[in-house]
N, C-alpha and C positions, 0 to 999 in steps of 0.2 A: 531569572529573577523578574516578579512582575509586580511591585506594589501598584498601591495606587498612592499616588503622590499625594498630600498635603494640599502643595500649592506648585506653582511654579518657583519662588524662593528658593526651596526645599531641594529639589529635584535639579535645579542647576547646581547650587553649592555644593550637592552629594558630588556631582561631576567634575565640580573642580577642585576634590581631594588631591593632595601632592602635589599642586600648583601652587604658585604666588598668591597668597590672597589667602580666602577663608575658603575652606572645604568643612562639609561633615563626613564623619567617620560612626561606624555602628558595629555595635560589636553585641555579641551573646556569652554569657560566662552563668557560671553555677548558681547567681542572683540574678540572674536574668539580662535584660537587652537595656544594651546602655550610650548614652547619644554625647557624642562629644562635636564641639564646632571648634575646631581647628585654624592657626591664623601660622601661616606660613610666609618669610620672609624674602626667602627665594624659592624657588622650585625643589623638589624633591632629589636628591642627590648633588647638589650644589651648595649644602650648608659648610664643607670647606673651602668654600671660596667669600666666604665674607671675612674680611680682618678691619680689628679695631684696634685701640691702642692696645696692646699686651698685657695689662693691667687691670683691662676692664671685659669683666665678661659678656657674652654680645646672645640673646636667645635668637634662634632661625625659627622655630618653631615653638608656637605657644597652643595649648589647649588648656579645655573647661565643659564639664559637663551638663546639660542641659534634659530638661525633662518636657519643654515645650518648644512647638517651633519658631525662629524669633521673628521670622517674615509671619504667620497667619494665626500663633497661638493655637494649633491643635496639640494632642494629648501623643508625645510622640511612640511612649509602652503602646498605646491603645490604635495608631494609628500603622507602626510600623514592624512590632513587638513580634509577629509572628512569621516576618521578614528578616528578623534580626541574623540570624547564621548566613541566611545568602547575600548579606549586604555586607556582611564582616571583607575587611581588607587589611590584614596584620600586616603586609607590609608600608604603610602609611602613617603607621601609629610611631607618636615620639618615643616609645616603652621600647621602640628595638634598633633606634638612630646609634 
């Protein structure tokens, strides 16, 4: 895989997908390439180990789709769209927790 990054913003937070913190995630499907930014609460495989009161549901991991980048504002179809299948990483995605 060799894009060419955005920005530096960009290109760290791809890296720190399924970590603590925000990662992006890129995915390619039958509508094409699509950019989620990711906000993880613990690390990746440790989402049962967070407990709250039993009553109240607690998210470890939240996402939202995005069409621009939020650190430089480039056009992220346009920038990374033809990258999309070799950036893809299903297992990071909340769709298979």
């Amino acid at each position: 895989m060799n894009p060419k990054w955005c920005c530096m913003g960009f290109e760290d937070n791809y890296g720190e997908a399924g970590k603590r913190g925000v990662g992006i995630l890129v995915e390619r499907n039958e509508f094409g390439p699509r950019f989620t930014l990711q906000y993880r609460a613990v690390d990746k495989g440790h989402e049962e180990d967070v407990h709250g009161p039993s009553n109240l549901p607690v998210s470890t991991v939240c996402e939202v789709g995005m069409q621009f980048c939020p650190w430089c504002g480039a056009n992220l179809e346009q920038q990374y769209g033809k990258h999309a299948a070799e950036m893809y990483r299903p297992e990071l995605s909340i769709s298979i927790l």
